[in-house]
C-alpha positions, 0 to 999 in steps of 0.5 A: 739835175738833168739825167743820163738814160742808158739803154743797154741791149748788148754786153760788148760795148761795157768800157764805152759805157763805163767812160760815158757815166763817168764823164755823166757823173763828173758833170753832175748828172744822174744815170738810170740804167736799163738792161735788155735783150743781151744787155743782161749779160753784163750782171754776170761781170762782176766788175761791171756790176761793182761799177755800177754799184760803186757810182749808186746808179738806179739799175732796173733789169728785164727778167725775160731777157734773164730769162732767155739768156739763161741768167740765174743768179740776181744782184740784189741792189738791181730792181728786175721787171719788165719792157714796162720799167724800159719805157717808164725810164724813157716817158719820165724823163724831162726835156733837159734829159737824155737817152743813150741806147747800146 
């Protein structure tokens, strides 16, 4: 099953996002998320995060850019590392796969 990479460094683009793993889901992709820099704002949304709860797609979040941006509060289900879980994501990925970045 081929997968669907999104890199998310900004909160502003969550519907396009949205509408882009549905259709993933829809065709049978897996998705892995990774969220940086102001990426991370969207764990404080709370229907972002059930969203992604809801379609069980592997969420890692950088710490440091919780950090920076003053994000306190963890949901538990997401995995939060480092810039390293960023570029495992990417040099796992197969030939078939593929990489969104917002």
């Amino acid at each position: 099953m081929p997968c669907l990479a999104f890199i998310i460094t900004d909160d502003k683009y969550k519907d396009n996002i949205k509408l882009l793993m549905d259709a993933a889901v829809g065709s049978g992709c897996s998705i892995k998320c990774f969220l940086t820099d102001k990426g991370v704002l969207l764990t404080t949304d709370k229907w972002f995060v059930q969203y992604l709860l809801s379609k069980n797609i592997s969420v890692d979040i950088c710490e440091y850019s919780c950090n920076i941006n003053g994000i306190e509060e963890r949901v538990v289900q997401f995995n939060y590392s480092s810039q390293f879980e960023n570029a495992k994501t990417v040099h796992d990925l197969s030939e078939e796969d593929r990489v969104i970045n917002f």
